[in-house]
Each structure stands twice: as C-alpha cells, then as structure tokens.
VMD Tcl script that draws the C-alpha trace (Angstrom):
set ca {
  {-108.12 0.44 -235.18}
  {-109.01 2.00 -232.17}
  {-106.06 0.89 -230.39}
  {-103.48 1.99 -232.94}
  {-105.19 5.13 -232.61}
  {-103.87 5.24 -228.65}
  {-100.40 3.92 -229.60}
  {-99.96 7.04 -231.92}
  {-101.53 9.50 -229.47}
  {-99.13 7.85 -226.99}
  {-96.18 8.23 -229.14}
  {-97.01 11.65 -230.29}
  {-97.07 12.59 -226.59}
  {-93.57 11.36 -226.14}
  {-92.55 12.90 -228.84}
  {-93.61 16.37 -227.29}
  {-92.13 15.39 -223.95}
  {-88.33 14.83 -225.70}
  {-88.99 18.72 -227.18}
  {-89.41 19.92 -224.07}
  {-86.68 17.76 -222.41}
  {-84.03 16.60 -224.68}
  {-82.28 12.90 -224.69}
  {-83.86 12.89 -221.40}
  {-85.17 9.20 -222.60}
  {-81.53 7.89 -224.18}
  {-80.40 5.86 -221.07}
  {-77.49 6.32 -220.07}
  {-77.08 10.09 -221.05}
  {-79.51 11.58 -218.37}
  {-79.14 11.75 -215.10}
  {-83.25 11.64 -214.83}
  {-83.54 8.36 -216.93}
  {-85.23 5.97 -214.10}
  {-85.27 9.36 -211.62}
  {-88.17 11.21 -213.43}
  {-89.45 11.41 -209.54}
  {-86.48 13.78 -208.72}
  {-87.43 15.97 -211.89}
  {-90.62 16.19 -210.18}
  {-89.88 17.30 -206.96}
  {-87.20 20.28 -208.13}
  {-90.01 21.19 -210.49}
  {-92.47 21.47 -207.88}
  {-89.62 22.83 -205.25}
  {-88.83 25.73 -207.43}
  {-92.63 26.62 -208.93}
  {-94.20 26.85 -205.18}
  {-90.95 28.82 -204.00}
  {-91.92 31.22 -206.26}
  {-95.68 31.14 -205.29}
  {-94.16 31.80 -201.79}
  {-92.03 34.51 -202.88}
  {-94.46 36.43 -204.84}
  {-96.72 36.52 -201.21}
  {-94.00 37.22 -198.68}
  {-92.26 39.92 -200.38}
  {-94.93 41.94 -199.51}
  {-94.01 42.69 -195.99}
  {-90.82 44.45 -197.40}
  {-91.78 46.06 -200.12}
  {-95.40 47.72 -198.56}
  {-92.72 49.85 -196.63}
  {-91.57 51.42 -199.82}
  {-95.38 51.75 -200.90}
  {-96.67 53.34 -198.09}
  {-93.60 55.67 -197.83}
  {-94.59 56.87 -201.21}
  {-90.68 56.29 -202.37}
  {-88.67 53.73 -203.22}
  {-86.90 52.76 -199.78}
  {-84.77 56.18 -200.09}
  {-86.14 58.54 -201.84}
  {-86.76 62.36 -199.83}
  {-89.55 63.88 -199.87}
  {-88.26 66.74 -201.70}
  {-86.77 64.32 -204.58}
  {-90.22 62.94 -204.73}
  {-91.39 66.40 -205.59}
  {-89.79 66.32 -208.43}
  {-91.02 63.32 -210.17}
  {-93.86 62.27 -211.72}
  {-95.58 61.77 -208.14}
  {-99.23 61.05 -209.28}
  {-97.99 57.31 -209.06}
  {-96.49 57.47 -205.67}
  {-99.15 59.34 -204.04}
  {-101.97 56.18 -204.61}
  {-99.34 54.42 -202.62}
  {-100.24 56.05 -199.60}
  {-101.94 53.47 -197.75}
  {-103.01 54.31 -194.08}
  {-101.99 52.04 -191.18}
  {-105.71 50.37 -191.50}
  {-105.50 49.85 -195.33}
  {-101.67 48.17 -194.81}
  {-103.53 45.58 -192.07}
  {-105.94 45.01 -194.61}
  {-103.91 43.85 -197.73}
  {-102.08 41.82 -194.95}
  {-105.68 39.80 -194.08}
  {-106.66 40.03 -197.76}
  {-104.21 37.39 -198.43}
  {-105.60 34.95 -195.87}
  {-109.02 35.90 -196.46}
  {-108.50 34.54 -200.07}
  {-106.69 31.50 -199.25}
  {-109.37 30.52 -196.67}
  {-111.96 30.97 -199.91}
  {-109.81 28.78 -201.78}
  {-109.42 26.21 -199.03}
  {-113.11 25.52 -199.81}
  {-112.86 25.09 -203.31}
  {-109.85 23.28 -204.03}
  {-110.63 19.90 -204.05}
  {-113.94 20.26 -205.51}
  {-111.65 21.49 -208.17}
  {-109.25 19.02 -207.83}
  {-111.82 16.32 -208.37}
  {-113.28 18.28 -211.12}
  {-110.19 19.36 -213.41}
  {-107.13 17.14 -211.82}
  {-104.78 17.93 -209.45}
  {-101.98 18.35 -212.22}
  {-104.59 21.19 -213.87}
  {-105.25 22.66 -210.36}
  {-101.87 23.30 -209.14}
  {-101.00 24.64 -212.26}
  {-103.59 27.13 -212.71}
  {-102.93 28.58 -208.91}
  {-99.41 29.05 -210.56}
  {-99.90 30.85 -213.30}
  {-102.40 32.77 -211.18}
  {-99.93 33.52 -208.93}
  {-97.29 34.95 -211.41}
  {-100.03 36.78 -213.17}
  {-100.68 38.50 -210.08}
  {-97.87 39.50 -209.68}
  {-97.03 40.70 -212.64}
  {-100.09 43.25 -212.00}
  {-99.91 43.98 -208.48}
  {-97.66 47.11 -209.79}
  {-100.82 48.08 -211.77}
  {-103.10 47.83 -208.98}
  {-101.21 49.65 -206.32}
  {-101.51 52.58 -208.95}
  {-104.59 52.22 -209.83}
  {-106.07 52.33 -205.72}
  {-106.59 50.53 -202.59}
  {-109.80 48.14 -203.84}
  {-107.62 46.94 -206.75}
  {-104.91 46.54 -204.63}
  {-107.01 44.05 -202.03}
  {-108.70 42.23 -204.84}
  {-104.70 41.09 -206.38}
  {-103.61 40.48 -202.61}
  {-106.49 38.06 -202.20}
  {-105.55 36.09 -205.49}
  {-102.05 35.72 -204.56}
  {-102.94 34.40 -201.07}
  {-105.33 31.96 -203.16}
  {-102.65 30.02 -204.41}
  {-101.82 29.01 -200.37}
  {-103.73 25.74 -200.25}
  {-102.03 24.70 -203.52}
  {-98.95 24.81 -201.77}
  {-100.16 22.54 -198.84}
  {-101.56 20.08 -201.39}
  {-98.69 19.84 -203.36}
  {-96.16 18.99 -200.30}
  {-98.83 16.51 -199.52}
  {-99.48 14.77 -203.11}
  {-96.00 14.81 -204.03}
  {-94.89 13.25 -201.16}
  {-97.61 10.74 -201.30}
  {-97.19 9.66 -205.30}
  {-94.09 10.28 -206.27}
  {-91.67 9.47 -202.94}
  {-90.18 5.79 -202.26}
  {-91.94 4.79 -198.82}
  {-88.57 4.50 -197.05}
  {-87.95 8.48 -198.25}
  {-90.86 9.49 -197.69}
  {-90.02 11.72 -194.60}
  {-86.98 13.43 -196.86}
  {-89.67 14.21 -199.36}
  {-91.84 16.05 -196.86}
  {-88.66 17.81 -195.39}
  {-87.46 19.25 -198.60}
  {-91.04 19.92 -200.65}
  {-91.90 21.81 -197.41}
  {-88.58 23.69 -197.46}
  {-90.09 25.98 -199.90}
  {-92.00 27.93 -197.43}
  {-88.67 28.86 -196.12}
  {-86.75 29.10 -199.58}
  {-89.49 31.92 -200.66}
  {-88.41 33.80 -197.79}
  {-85.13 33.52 -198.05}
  {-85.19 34.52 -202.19}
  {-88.11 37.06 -201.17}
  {-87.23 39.11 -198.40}
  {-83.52 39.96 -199.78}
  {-84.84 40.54 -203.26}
  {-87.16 42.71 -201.54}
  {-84.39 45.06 -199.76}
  {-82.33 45.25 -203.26}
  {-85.05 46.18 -205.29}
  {-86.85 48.65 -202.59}
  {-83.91 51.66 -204.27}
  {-84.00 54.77 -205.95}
  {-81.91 52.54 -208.60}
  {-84.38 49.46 -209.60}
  {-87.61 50.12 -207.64}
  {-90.18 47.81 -206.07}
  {-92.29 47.28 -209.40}
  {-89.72 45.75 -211.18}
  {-89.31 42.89 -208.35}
  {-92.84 41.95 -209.40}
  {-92.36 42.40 -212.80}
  {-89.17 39.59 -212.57}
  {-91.37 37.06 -209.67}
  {-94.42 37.06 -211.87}
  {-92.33 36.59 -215.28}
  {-89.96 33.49 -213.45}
  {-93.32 32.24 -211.68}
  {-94.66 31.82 -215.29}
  {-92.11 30.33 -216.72}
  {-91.65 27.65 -213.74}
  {-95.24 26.34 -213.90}
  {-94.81 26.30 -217.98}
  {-92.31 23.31 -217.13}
  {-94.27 22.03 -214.32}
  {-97.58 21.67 -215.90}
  {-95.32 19.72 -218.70}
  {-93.52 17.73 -216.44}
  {-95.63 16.84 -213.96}
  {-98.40 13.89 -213.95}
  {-100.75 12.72 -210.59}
  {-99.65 8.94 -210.83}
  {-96.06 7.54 -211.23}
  {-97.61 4.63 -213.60}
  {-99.54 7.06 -215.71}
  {-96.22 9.52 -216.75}
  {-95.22 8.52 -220.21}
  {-91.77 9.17 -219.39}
  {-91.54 6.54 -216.40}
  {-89.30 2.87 -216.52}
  {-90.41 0.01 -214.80}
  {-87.14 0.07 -212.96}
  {-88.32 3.51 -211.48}
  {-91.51 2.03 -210.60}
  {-89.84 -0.75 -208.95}
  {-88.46 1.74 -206.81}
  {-91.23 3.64 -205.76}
  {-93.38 0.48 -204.74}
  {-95.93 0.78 -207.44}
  {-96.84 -1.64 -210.02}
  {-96.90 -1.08 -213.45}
  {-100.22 -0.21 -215.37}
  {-101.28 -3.26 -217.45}
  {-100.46 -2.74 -221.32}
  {-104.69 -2.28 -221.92}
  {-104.26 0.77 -219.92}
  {-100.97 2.20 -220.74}
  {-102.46 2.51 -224.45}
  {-104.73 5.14 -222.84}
  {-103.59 8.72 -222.81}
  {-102.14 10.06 -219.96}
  {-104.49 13.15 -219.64}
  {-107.62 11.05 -220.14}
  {-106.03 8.87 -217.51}
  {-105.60 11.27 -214.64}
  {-108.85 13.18 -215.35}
  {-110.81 9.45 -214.53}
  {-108.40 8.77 -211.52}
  {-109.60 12.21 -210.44}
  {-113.44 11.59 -210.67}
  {-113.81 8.33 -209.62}
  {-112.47 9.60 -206.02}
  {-115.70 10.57 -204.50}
  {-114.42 12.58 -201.64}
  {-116.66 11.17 -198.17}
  {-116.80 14.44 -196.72}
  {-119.75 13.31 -193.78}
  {-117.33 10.44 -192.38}
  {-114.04 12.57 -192.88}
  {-115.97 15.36 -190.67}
  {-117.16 12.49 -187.94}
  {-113.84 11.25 -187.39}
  {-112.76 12.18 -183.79}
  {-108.91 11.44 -185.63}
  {-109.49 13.86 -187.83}
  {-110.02 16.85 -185.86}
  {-107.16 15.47 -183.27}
  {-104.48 15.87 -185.98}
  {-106.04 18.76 -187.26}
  {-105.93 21.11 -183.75}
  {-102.57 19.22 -182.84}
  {-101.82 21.52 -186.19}
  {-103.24 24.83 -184.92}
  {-101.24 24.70 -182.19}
  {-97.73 24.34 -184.07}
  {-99.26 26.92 -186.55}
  {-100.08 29.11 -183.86}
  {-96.49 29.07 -182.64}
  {-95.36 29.42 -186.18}
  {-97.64 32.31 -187.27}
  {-96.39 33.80 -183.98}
  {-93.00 34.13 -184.87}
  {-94.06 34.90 -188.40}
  {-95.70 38.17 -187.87}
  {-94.82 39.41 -184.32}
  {-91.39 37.63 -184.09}
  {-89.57 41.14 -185.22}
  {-91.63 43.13 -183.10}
  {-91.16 41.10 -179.89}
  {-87.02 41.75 -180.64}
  {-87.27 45.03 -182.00}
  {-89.83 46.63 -179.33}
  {-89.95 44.09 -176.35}
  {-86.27 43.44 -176.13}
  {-84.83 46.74 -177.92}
  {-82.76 45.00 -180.83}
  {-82.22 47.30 -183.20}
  {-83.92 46.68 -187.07}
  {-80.84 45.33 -188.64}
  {-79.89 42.86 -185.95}
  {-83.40 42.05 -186.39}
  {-83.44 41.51 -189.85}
  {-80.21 39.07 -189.57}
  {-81.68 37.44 -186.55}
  {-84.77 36.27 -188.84}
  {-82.87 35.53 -191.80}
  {-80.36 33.10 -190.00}
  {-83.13 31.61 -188.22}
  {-84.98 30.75 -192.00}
  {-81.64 29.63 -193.39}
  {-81.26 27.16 -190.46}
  {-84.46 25.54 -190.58}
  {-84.03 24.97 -194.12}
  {-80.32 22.77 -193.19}
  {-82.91 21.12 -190.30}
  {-85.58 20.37 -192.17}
  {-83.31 18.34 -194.23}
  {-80.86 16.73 -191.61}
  {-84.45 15.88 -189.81}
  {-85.43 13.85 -193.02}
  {-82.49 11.87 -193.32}
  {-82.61 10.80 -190.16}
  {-86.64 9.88 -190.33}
  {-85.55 7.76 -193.18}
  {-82.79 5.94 -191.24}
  {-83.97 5.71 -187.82}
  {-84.23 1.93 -186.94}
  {-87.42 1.22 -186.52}
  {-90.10 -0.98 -188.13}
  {-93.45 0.75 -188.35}
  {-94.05 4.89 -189.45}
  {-96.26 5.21 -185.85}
  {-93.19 5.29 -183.86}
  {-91.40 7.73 -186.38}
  {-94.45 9.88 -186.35}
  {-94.73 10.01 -182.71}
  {-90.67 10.96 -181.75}
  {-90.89 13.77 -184.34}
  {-94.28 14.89 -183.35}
  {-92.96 14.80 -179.83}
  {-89.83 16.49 -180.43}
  {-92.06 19.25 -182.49}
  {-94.80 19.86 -179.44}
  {-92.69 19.43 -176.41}
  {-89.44 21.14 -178.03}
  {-91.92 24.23 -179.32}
  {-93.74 24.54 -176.16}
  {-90.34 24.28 -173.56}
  {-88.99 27.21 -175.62}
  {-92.00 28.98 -175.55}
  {-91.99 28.95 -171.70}
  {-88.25 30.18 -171.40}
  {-89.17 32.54 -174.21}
  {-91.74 33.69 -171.21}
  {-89.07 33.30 -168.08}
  {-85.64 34.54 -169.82}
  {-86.68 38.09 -170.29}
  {-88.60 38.93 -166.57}
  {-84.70 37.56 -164.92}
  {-82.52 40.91 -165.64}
  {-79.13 38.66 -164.89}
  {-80.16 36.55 -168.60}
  {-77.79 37.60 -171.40}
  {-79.77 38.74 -174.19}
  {-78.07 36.37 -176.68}
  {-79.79 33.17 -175.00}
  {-83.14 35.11 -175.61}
  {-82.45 35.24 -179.03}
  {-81.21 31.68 -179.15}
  {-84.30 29.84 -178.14}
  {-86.12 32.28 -180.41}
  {-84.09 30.85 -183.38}
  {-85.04 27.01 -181.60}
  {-88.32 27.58 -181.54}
  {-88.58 28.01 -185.46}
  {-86.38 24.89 -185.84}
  {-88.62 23.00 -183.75}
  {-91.99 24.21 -185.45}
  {-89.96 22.30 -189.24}
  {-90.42 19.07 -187.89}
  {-94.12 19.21 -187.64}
  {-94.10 17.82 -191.14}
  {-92.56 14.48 -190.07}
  {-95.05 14.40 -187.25}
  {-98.12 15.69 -187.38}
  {-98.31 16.63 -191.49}
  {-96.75 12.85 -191.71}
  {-100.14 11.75 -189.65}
  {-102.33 13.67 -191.34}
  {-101.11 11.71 -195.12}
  {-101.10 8.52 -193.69}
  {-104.33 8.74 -192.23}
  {-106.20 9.96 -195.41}
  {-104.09 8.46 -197.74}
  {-105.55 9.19 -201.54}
  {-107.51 11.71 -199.87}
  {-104.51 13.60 -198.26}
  {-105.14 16.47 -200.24}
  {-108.28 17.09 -198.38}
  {-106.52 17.24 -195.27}
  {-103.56 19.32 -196.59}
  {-106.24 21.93 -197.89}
  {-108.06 22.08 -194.38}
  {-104.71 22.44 -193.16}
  {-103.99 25.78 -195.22}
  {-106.92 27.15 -194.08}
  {-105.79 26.73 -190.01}
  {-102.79 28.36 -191.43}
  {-105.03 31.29 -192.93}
  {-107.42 31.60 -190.20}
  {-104.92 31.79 -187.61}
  {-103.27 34.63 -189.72}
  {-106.57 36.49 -188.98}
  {-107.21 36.07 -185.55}
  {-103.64 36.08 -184.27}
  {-103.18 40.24 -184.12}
  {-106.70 40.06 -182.50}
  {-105.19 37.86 -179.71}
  {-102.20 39.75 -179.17}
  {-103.52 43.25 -179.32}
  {-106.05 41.87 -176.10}
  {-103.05 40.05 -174.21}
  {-100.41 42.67 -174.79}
  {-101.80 46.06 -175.99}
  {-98.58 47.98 -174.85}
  {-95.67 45.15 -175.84}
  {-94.81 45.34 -172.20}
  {-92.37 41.76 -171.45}
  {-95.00 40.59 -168.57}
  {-97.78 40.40 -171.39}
  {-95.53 38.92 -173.97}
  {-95.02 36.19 -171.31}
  {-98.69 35.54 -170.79}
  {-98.86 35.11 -174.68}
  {-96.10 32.76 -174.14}
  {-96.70 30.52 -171.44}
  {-100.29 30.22 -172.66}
  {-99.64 28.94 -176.44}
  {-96.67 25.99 -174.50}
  {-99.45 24.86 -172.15}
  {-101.75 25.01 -175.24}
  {-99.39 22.76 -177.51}
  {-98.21 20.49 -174.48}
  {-102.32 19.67 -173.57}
  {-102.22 18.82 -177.77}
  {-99.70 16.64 -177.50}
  {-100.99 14.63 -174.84}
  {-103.89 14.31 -176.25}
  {-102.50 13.33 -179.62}
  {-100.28 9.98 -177.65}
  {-103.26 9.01 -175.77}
  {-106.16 9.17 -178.54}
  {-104.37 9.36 -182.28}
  {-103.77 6.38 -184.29}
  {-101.92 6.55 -187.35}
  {-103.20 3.77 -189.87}
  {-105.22 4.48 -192.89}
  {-109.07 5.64 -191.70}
  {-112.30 3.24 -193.01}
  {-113.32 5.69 -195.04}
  {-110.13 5.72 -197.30}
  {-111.58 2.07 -198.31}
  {-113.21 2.42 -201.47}
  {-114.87 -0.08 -204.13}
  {-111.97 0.84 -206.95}
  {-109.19 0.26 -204.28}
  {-107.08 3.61 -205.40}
  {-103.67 3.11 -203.53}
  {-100.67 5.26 -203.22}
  {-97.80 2.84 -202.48}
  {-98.45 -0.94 -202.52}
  {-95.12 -1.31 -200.43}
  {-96.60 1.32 -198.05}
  {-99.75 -1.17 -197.35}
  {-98.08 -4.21 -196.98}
  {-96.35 -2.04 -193.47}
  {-99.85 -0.80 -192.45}
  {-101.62 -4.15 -192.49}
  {-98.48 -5.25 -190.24}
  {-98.60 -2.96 -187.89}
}
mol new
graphics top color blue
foreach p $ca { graphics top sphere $p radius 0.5 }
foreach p [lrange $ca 0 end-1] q [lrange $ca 1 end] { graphics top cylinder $p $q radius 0.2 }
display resetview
C-alpha cells in the first residue's frame, strides 16, 4: 500500500511539472526531452543575472538619488514638484560609501550561514529563497530610499546577501548537472552572469535615470522579472540529475551518472533531496587544516583583487588618472564586459577540446594563463602611463586584457577549488564569495593609503604591487597545489557527483 502511495505522489508530481512545462515529456516534440540539464542552466543563467542586476545597478542609479532628480532634472524644476521624496535622497558622500559596503557587509554575513542552510533546507530551497529575496528587495528599495538612510542600508545589505548564492550556484550546477567532458563550458557560461547583470544593469540604469521613466520604476521591473525567474527555477530545478522526475536514462547516460534503483525512484523527489542534504555532514576542522585549501583559496584573492580593482576604481583610474572623458569611459567599460562574456565562452570550448588526458593539466594552463596574463598587464598597466611617447589607446587596451584575463580564473582556479571538494564544493564557492566581499571592503582602504591624490606614480605602485602579488600566488599554486579530490571528501555513504569523473581521478 505504501508503495502505491509513492507511485501516485510521483505521478501527481509529474503531472504538475507538464502544467508548468507543456509536452515538454512527448519525445520528439521538445527540444529539452533528454536535455532537461540545458533547461537548468538557462534557468539558473537568467535568475542569478537578475540577482546581479538588481545589485549593480546601483552604482548608476545612486547618481540620480543623491542628485535629488532623476538624471536631468534642474533644480528649479525640482522646485516644483512634490520634492519631500527627493529631498530623503540626499545622501552625503559618507552615506553613498556606506550603502556601497552595506552590500558586502551582508554578503560576508551570509557567507557564514549558507551552507548551514544549505544542509538544513536544501540547496534547491536555499538558492531560491536568496532569489525571491533579492527581487523583493528590490521591489522595496524605492520605499526605503524614501523612507531614510537606515532603511536604505538595511535593503542594500539583503540584496548583497544573495552574493554567495550566486557563487554556489556556478559551483553546484556545474558540478551536478554538466557532462564531465563540458564541464569547463558550464563554468564559463553559469559564470557569465556576473557579466550579463552588468551588461542588462548598467544600460537599464542610464534609460531609466530620466525625467521620462525615473529610477524607481527600474526596481519596480528587476524585482517583478527577478520574481518571476526564480518562480520557474524553484520549479524546474532539482540538486541531483537522478532525483528530477523529468530526467531519461538516456540523459543520465550522458551526464555519467547512474540511474537511481526503482526502490528509490518511488520516493519523492523533495523528500529525496532534503536526505541527500542532511546526510552531508560538512567536516569543517579538516576542510580548515588543509594547507590545499587555503592555497586555492588566496590564489583567489589575488585574481579577485585584480578584479575588484577594475570593478570599482577602473573608471576612475581612466577618467581622473588618464583624463578620458565620462562617456569614453562608460563605452570603454561596457566593451570590455561584452568581451569577456564572448571569452569566457570561446575559453570553455576550448577547455573542453584541448587534447589532453587528465583535468590537472587543463587546470594548470588556464590558471596560468589567468595569473601570469593578469599580473604582465598589471605591470604595463604600471609602465605605459610614466613613458609620455605611449599612445593612450594601448593604455586602454591592456586595461580591457586585464578583465579578459581575470574570466578564466573559473577554468583554473574556481575549476580547482570543485574538484578538490567535490560534494562539498559549495563550501568552497561560499568562502569564495566572501574573499569577493571582503576585498570589496578593504580595497578603497588600500588605495586611499597608496594613492591619496590619483597621481600616475601611485597608481603604478598599486599596480606593480598586486602583479608581483598574483605572480608569488601562482608559483606557489604549481609548486604546492594538487588537484584530486581531498580525504576528507571520503565519506561512509559515498555521495558522488559524476561516476565518469572518478574513474579519471583514480587514473591520474
């Protein structure tokens, strides 16, 4: 009895799945029958460039709050509106900082929680609910900038909460859902998102930052498409391959993973996940004592701190250090996200087809390639400017390099980091979201101590001190880091990711 119980729940739960998607399970008349795994990975693509958006808009859009207009607007035509809502937008050049930190501040917070919630609710649950958190943010971030500054912080810090959900993701998806052969595209293009949010943000930004539409309504449409992304995702998206009740054996097949015996398939899929999730006792105390660990982990900081670099003082360095005016500015960085969106890709394909037998050597010519590219541009970043005969164009060329150099770090040292922790990636992924945070933080600290005037000799200490920094990493990462699965990913229920993928590692 109890089993026909299961088959019905089971059935009734495909039923609601072909609501939701429909004839997605009459063969032949989808393109996702046997490719639920590319379903996946737009769903998660679009949902976290949305989370991305709703953060990174921000830096556009504070402009037309703390002018107390719309982008445009005079003074004098501000007079005659209702200005009791502009005039709370009047944040001082401290208060702007600090809803700029209040967004890493909450993502390092939730660094420390999410996989204790992970393990607690499910990683389908968990990355859902930072989603819908994320939309529902901003959806009242318009509120809160009216209401006052404290408000204000409290919504910046829950929309910089959902940034370890983001690394996670990349990681997991990659991990469960990705043949081990395409594993590197996988990476490329989940990853892309960071870029894609910019590139949907920042424009949507300048459009909506008019007398016209106005800035609240860009939140208003972010949080409203945000919600309405992670609707489908939370529907369509399941931790295991073998536990999705719309998955084919022939899919399975291709993904490496074998099929869940029929005692287990009679389970329900939610009941299924929430064990998976439990039973993974997270070894913290070995995870923190493993010298491997921390190697991959600063080998991170120091493409993050070349990333965050460009991130936040890239425009100033053109606009003030080398006297490029805003607009050419503005083009300069959105060319330079739109290209390392085509490399990211182009750099996948070819991880996937290089012609080599284990992932070590993959992992080390792309981590390479990321550290020694990064910090060579960073030096002539330092050297091109002090030489007056340099044509400013080359400047700005291995600017634009050195962001197409810091994409591959997710086929190097991201790539070590998964394979290394294996079901536990997500651990890793989070601790890597919170380097991202922290360096966020203590970044404008750094820079306001090297070069508190933006004079070109102190940009070119800055420089030439974050290339040595990321050549000594890489060095070190050769000599000392191994990339096979760690002890302590060996546990008693034998969880795996990819049975293909450990056939390679014991035969390496």
């Amino acid at each position: 009895m109890p089993i026909n119980t299961n088959k019905n729940e089971k059935q009734q739960q495909k039923n609601l799945f072909s609501y939701w998607l429909p004839n997605i399970t009459k063969m032949g008349q989808n393109v996702f029958v046997h490719s639920i795994r590319y379903l996946i990975v737009i769903s998660s693509l679009i949902s976290f460039t949305l989370v991305s958006a709703n953060t990174t808009s921000f830096s556009l859009t504070v402009i037309c709050m703390v002018e107390g207009s719309n982008g445009n607007i005079t003074q004098e035509e501000l007079q005659g509106k209702n200005t009791a809502y502009f005039k709370r937008l009047a944040y001082s050049t401290t208060e702007r900082n600090s809803l700029f930190s209040a967004a890493a501040l909450g993502s390092i917070i939730s660094g420390l929680a999410i996989t204790s919630l992970i393990g607690r609710f499910g990683l389908r649950n968990v990355l859902s609910a930072y989603g819908f958190l994320s939309g529902l943010t901003a959806l009242a971030l318009p509120l809160a900038a009216a209401t006052g500054f404290i408000p204000m912080f409290i919504i910046r810090m829950l929309q910089g909460s959902a940034g370890p959900a983001q690394y996670v993701m990349i990681g997991t998806v990659a991990r469960d859902w990705a043949p081990r052969k395409s594993i590197g595209s996988y990476l490329m293009l989940l990853s892309s998102h960071f870029q894609f949010g910019r590139v949907v943000g920042l424009p949507l930004s300048s459009i909506f930052c008019s007398p016209t539409l106005g800035w609240p309504l860009l939140y208003i449409l972010l949080g409203s498409l945000t919600i309405i992304s992670f609707m489908f995702f939370f529907t369509i998206f399941r931790e295991r391959p073998e536990i999705h009740p719309l998955i084919t054996r022939v899919e399975l097949q291709k993904l490496g993973i074998k099929p869940l015996s029929e005692k287990l398939v009679t389970i329900t899929t939610d009941t299924t996940e929430e064990e998976t999730s439990k039973n993974l006792a997270i070894p913290y105390k070995k995870i923190i004592g493993d010298c491997v660990v921390w190697l991959v982990l600063l080998t991170y900081w120091s493409d993050e701190i070349g990333f965050e670099m460009l991130g936040q003082f890239g425009p100033t360095y053109l606009n003030r250090v080398l006297s490029i005016d805003i607009r050419t500015t503005g083009i300069i960085s959105a060319t330079t996200y739109l290209l390392s969106v085509g490399v990211k890709v182009l750099a996948g394909w070819i991880y996937t087809h290089l012609p080599l037998r284990g992932e070590r050597a993959r992992i080390n010519i792309f981590t390479a390639l990321t550290q020694i590219g990064m910090s060579s541009c960073f030096i002539l970043l330092a050297l091109l400017p002090l030489a007056k005969w340099v044509p400013l164009w080359s400047v700005q060329l291995v600017y634009t390099l050195i962001n197409l150099f810091c994409g591959l770090d997710f086929l190097g040292v991201i790539r070590c980091s998964q394979r290394i922790s294996q079901q536990f990636s997500h651990v890793l992924m989070a601790w890597n979201s919170m380097i991202s945070s922290i360096t966020i933080l203590l970044l404008p600290l750094f820079v306001t101590l090297i070069a508190p005037y933006n004079l070109i000799h102190e940009w070119s200490r800055i420089y030439i001190i974050i290339g040595i920094f990321q050549l000594i990493m890489m060095t070190f990462f050769f000599i000392f880091c191994d990339t096979k699965p760690r002890d302590w990913t060996i546990t008693s229920n034998n969880i795996t990711t990819n049975s293909s993928e450990e056939e390679e590692e014991t035969s390496e």
